[in-house]
C-alpha positions as CSV (number, residue, x, y, z in Angstrom):
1,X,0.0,0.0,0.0
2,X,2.8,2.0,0.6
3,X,4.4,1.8,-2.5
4,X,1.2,2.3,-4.7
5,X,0.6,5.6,-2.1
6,X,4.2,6.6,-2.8
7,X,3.9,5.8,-6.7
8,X,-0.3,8.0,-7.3
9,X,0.7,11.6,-9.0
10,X,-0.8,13.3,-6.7
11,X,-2.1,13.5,-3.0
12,X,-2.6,9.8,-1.2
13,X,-3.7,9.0,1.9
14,X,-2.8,5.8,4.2
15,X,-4.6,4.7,7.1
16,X,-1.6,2.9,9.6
17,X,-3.0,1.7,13.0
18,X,-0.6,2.1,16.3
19,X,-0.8,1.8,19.8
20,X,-2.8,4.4,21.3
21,X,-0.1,5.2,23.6
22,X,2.2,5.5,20.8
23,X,3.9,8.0,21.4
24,X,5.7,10.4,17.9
25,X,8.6,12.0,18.8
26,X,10.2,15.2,17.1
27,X,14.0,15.3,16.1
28,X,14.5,17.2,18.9
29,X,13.3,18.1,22.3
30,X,12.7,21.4,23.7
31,X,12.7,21.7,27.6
32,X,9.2,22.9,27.6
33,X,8.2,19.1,26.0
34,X,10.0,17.7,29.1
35,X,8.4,19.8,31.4
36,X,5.3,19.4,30.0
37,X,5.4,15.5,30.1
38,X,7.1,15.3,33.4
39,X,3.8,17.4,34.6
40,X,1.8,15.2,33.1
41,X,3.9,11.8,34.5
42,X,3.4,14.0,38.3
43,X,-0.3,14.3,38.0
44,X,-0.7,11.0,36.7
45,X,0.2,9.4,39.6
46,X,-0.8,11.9,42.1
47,X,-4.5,11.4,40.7
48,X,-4.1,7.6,40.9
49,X,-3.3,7.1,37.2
50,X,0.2,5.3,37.5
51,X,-1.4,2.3,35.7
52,X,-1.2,4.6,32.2
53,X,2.7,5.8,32.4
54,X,3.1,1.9,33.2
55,X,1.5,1.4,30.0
56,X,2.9,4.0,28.2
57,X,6.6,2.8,29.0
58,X,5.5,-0.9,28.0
59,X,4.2,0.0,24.9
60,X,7.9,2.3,23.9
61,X,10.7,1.3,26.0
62,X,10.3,-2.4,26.5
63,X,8.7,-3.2,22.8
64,X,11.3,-5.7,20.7
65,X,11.4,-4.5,17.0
């Protein structure tokens, strides 16, 4: 599908299913991302949530490729 996408004169679109705690990553990180996520880790767990930043490491640190 990719090829054929790659290969249409003109615009294409392709539909690619991911984790939902996928996460996309620029090519660099600005320290307002970090402090934005680390907020985000803080009040996870604070508000009993710890269960999604477990899942969110499974799913992109500990995936085999």
């Amino acid at each position: 599908m990719l090829t054929q996408a790659l290969a249409h004169d003109g615009p294409a679109l392709v539909e690619v299913f991911v984790h939902r705690q996928e996460l996309s990553l620029p090519p660099s990180i600005s320290y307002e991302q970090v402090k934005g996520f680390s907020l985000f880790a803080l009040k996870a767990v604070i508000s009993g949530r710890g269960d999604e930043l477990v899942d969110l490491a499974k799913v992109n640190l500990f995936r085999s490729e």
